[in-house]
Every structure is written in C-alpha cells, then in structure tokens.
N, C-alpha and C positions, 0 to 999 in steps of 0.2 A: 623376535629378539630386539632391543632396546637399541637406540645408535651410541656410542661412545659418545660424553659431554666433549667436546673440542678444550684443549686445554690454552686457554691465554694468557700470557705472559708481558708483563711492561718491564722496559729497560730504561732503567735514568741513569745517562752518566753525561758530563758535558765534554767526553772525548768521543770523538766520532768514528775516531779509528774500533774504540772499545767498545761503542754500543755495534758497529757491523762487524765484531768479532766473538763480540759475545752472541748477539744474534745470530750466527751462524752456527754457532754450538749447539744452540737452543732448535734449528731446526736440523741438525746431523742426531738429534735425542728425541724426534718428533713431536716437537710441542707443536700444537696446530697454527697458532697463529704470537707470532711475535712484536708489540710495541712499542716505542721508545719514545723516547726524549730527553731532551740535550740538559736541564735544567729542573728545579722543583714547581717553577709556573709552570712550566710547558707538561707536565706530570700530572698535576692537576686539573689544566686543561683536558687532556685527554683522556682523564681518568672522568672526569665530568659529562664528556660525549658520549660515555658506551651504552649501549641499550644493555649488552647482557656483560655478567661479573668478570673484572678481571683475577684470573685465579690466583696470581703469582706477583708481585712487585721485585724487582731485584734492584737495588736502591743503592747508588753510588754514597759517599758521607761529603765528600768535600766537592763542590761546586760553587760557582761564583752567584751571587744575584740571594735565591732562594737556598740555602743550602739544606742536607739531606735530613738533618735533625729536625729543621722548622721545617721540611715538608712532612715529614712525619709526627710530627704537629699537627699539621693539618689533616690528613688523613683520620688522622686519629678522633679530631673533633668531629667528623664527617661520618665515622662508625664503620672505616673499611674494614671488611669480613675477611680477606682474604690471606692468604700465606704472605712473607716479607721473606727476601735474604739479604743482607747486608756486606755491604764490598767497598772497599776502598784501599789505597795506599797506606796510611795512616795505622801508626802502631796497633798491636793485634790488640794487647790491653784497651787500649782507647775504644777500639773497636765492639771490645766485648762490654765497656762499658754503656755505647750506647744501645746496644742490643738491650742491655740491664732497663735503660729507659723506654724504650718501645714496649718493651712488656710491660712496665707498670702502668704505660699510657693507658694498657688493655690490646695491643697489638700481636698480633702472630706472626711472630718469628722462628723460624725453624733452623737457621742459620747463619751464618758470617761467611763470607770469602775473602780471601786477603790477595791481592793483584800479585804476579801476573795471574791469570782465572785459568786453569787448567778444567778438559773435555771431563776428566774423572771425579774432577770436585764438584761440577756442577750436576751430573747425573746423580751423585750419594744424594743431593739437595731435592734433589727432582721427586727421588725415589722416596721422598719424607712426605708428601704431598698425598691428601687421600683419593685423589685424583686416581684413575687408571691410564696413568703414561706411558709408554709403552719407549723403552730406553733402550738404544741399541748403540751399545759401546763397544768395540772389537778392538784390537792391539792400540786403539792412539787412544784407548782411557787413560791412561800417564801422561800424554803429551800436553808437551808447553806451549805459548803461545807458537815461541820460533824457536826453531831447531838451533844447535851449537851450529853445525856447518854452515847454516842462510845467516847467521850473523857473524862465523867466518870471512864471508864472502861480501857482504855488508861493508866489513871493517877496511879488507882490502881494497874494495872499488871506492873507496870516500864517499860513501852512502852515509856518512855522519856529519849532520850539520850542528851550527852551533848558532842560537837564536839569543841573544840579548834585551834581558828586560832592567831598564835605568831603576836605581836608586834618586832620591832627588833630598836636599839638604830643609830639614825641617823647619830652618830659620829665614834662609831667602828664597825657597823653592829651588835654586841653583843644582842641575845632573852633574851628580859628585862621579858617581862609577856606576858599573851593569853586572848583573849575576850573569852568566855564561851557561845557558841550557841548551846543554847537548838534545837532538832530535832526529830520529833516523828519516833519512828521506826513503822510504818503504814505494815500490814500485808501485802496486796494489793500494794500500792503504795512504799512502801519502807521508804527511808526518805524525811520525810516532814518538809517543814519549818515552823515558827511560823508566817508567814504572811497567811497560809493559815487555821489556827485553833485561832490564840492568840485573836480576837476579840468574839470569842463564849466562852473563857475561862473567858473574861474582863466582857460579858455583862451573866454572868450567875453564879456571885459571887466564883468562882475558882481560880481566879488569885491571892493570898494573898498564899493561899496552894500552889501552882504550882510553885511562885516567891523562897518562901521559902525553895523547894527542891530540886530548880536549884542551889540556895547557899549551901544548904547542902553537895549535891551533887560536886560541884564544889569546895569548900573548902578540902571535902575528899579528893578527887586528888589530889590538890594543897601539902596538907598536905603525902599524899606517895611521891611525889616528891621532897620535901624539905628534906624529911628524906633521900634520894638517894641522894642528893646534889645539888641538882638543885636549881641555885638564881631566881627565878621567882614569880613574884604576876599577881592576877587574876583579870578581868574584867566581871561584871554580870551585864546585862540588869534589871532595873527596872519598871518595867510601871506605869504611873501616874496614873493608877485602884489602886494602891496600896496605896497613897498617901492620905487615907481615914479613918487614924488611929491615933492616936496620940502615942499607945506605938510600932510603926514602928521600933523605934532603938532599943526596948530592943527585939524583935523579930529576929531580923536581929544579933545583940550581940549575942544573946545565940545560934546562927545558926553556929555561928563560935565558939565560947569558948568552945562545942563539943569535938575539934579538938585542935591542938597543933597548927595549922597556928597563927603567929600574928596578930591581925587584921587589922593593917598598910598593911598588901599585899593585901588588897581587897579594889577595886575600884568600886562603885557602879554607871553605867550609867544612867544619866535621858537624855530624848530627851528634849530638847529645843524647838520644835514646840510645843508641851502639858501643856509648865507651869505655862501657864496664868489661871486656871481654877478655882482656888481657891489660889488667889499668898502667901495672911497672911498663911494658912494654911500649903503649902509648905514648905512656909520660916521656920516656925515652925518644919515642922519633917526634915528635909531635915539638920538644925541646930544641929539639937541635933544628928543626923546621922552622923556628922562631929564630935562633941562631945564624941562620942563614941568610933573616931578613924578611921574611915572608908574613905577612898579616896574617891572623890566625883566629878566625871568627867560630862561637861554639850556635848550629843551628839550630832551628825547630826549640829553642830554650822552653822549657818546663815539660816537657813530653815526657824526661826520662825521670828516670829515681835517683839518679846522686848528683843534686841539679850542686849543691851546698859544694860540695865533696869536691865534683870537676872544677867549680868557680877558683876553689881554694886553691886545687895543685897544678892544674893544666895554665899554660903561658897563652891563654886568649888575649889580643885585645880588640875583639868583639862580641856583639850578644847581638843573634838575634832570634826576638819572640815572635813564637808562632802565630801564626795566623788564630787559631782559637781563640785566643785570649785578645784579640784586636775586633775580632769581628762585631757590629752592632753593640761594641765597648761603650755609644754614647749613648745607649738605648736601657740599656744591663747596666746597673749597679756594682753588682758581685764581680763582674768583667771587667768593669771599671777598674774597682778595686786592685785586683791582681794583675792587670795591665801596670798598673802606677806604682805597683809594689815592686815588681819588672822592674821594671824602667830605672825606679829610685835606687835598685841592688845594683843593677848594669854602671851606674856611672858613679857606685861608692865603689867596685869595682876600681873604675878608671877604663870601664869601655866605652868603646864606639857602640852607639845602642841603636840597633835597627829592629823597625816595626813592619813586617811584613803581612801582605793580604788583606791592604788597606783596598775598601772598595768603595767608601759612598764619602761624602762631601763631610756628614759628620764625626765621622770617624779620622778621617784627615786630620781634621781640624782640634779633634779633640788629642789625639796621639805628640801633636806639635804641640799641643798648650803643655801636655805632662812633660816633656821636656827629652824624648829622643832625639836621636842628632839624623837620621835617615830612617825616609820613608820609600815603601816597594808596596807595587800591586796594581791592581787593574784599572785602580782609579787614577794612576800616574800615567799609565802603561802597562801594554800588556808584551809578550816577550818576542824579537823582535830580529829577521834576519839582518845584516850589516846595509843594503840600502834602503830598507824602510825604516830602522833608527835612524841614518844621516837626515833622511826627509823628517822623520818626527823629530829629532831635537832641534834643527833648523826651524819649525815652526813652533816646537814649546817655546824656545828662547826670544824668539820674536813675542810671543804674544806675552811674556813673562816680562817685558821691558814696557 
C-alpha cells in the first residue's frame, strides 16, 4: 500500500500572533507540515527553498513591505501549481475581488477567509483540496479565536493596552496627533490585535464597555502629555456596534470631561464601509457627536459604496484614504490618479485629509506634494506603547531641526 503524500502547507501573515494561531489549526486538522512567513519576501524565499511542492498557500492581502497581491504576482509569474486561500481583515467585497484577480493570473484559489479564522472554516477549505487530509474537527469546529469569557476576563484584569502610532503634518514634518490602537496584552500570544478578538467583543454585547475605555484610557494619556507640553490630539477607532444608542455623545462627553483634555483634541473614527446600516440613525448620534465638540474623521475612505452620499450628509471633518490607494501611488499611474482625486474631494469638502499606509520615501513624498494635510504609516512610525513614543518623538524632533 502507497504512503499518504504529506500535506504542506505556507502561512503568510505579518502578525505573528496569527501565523502561530493559525498554524495550530492547521496541525489540530493534521496537515503534516506547516510554514510561514511574516511577509511576501519572506514567502518567496521560502517558497524558493523547497525541494518538494508546497500544497496549500494561505496568503494574508495586507502586509507592509511586499504586499499579498504583488506576491501573488509573483507566484503567479513563477507557474505555482498549488492551491491558494485568501484571508485578511479587509472588506469581504475587496477580498472577493482579489480572489477575481488571482484566477485570472491562472492561480488556484479555492477559497477566502475573512479574520477572525475560525477551526471550521478552515477545515471546509482543507476539505476542497484533492489532497487526502485526513480532518478531524469534534465540537470546537465553531470556535473562535477566543472565547466570550477569556475576553471577559481580559477586559477585567486590564489586559487591554493601547499603542499609539503619530500622524505627522505634510508641510513641516511637525507630530500633529496619534491614532490610539487598542492591543490585548494575550499571556500566550503576547500582543494581539483587534482583528483577531473585536468581532467576539461586537457580537457579545461588550463593545459599548470596551469603546468607552479605550477613550478613557486614551484621553488619560493625552491629558499627561499635554501637561509636559506636548501640542498633540488623539484619534480613537469607533465601531458601528456602538452606533445603537442615542445618548452615545453624552457617553463619549463625559469620558473626556474626566480629564482636563479639551475636547476639540479627540477625533472619533467611523469606517465608511459600515455606515449604510441604519443611515437616519447614524446621522442622528454621529450629529450630535459633532455637537458636542468631537472631530469626526470618516475612515478607510473609498472602501464603501456611498462614499458621495456619506460626504454629503454625515458632519465629518476628516477624510482618511486608505492605505490602497496610497500604496506604491508614485509607481502606479491609475493610483496616482485616484489618490489626487482623494485628496482634491477631501479638501473641496473642507477636510482635514489624511493619507494613511505611507510606507516608502516615494510615496511620502509624493502624498505631500498632492496636497494632504497628515501623513500616517510605517514610514513615519509604526504604532507605539506611551514610552517608546516619548523616546521616538524626542528623537524625530531632534533630527527634524
């Protein structure tokens, strides 16, 4: 009798918590051998060293450096045989439409997975494989990453930190303010980001609690900072779970009036893909949220379908463009384009126009010439607990004079 082909598997994601949690799925489903890498070089590389075929790719879409589309790009020019699944945070549409381009490269995609990665969606993926896998899923095929009660217990003990990555002003380089990313300090895994819990916190009535003590939290800062001197306002993710209340701004108010921060320095983020859901109702707290004093930045801009529509009637005054549409912008024409069509809406608008997921020098450089007022991303900074910003901006501003 023949031996079973060993089934191989690569993981590219540049979250490390993700590649050793995904990978641990991947051998609870007995795939014989699992590999990864953080990156689309590092993908490459290792896809280049194998003697024998890797079966399986499970390909992150958003990473820094190489991202997932140009690795599959590459792959693709290379003639890899193999099965693809495709995973990332990033709207499902977006998602499905890069899937639409990997086939026409000529690639074998069998699938999509949309974060957080549950044990039962990747075994249906498994089981698409003409492989003989041998899948053994018993009562935790349903489960999520983490459980409701471990992120009960999470919330309670102040296992939620908040990491700060600066903004910096497109005209003098000058750190205007910092986006506020909440990060679970995970005992195990270290830190985790909110793509891989924020959906168990959204669908298990926590995220109202959780929202409010990231502002708390983040206002506190803000407010030691300002007393040391520092001219800076802050940026705090919203999610549209929260958008289910009507007294939302006086919640939100008295989360800062705490604190001696004004409330002019906090700019509350809504995604733009989420705000069709109930739009009167939005319009409604979202209004009186601006009422109250609070910046009002619309994010990820051009993601969703009523980019026109939200511009018109929601009381932003912010816009910021996604990373998509910036990346390798001085490289890409048609990116270009749509970047500076951005840009040029945002400030007939009358917004504050930030370009976020700026990563290389010419991208910088070309973002500031079209005429945004803040730039974010890995090439300013990447996101950052309260004393390793005091050390980093201490040494950006030194070297900035």
């Amino acid at each position: 009798m023949s031996e079973r082909k060993k089934t191989r598997v690569l993981v590219l994601d540049d979250d490390r918590f993700m590649l050793e949690f995904v990978s641990h799925l991947l051998k609870e489903l007995d795939v014989d051998e699992v590999l990864v890498a953080e990156d689309g070089k590092a993908g490459l590389f290792v896809l280049s060293t194998q003697i024998d075929d890797v079966d399986l790719l499970i390909c992150d879409i958003e990473m820094p450096g190489m991202d997932g589309i140009e690795f599959l790009r590459n792959i693709a020019n290379q003639k890899y045989g193999g099965k693809i699944v495709l995973f990332s945070g990033v709207d499902e549409d977006l998602l499905k439409a890069i899937e639409r381009l990997a086939i026409v490269r000529g690639l074998s995609v069998i699938g999509t997975l949309v974060k957080p990665v549950t044990i039962g969606a990747l075994a249906d993926l498994l089981e698409k494989l003409t492989l003989p896998v041998q899948v053994k899923v018993e009562s935790s095929r349903s489960r999520q990453i983490f459980g409701v009660d471990e992120l009960k217990e999470a919330l309670l003990a102040d296992q939620i930190k908040i990491f700060y990555q600066p903004k910096i002003c497109a005209l003098n380089r000058r750190v205007t303010s910092v986006e506020c990313l909440a990060r679970w300090q995970h005992a195990r895994y270290g830190y985790v980001s909110p793509d891989n819990f924020i959906s168990v916190i959204e669908q298990n009535g926590l995220i109202n609690d959780f929202t409010r003590n990231i502002l708390r939290k983040s206002v506190q800062q803000l407010d030691t900072w300002l007393q040391q001197g520092m001219d800076l306002k802050i940026s705090v993710n919203v999610s549209m779970e929260n958008l289910d209340r009507f007294n939302l701004p006086e919640i939100y108010q008295e989360a800062v009036q705490n604190s001696n921060v004004p409330i002019e320095r906090v700019v509350l983020e809504i995604t733009e893909g989420k705000l069709g859901r109930d739009f009167a109702q939005s319009l409604d707290i979202l209004t009186r949220i601006r009422l109250k004093g609070f910046g009002l930045s619309i994010d990820d801009f051009g993601t969703g379908y009523a980019s026109m529509e939200t511009l018109k009637y929601m009381p932003f005054t912010e816009m910021k463009i996604d990373r998509i549409f910036a990346h390798k912008a001085a490289e890409d024409l048609a990116t270009r384009v749509i970047l500076e069509s951005s840009i040029k809406l945002g400030k007939a608008f009358g917004l504050n126009v930030v370009v976020e997921g700026i990563e290389t020098q010419a991208d910088f450089e070309l973002v500031a010439a079209l005429g945004c007022d803040e730039i974010q991303g890995y090439f300013v900074a990447k996101p950052m607990l309260p004393d390793e910003f005091i050390c980093w901006i201490s040494d950006y501003e030194q070297k900035r004079k």
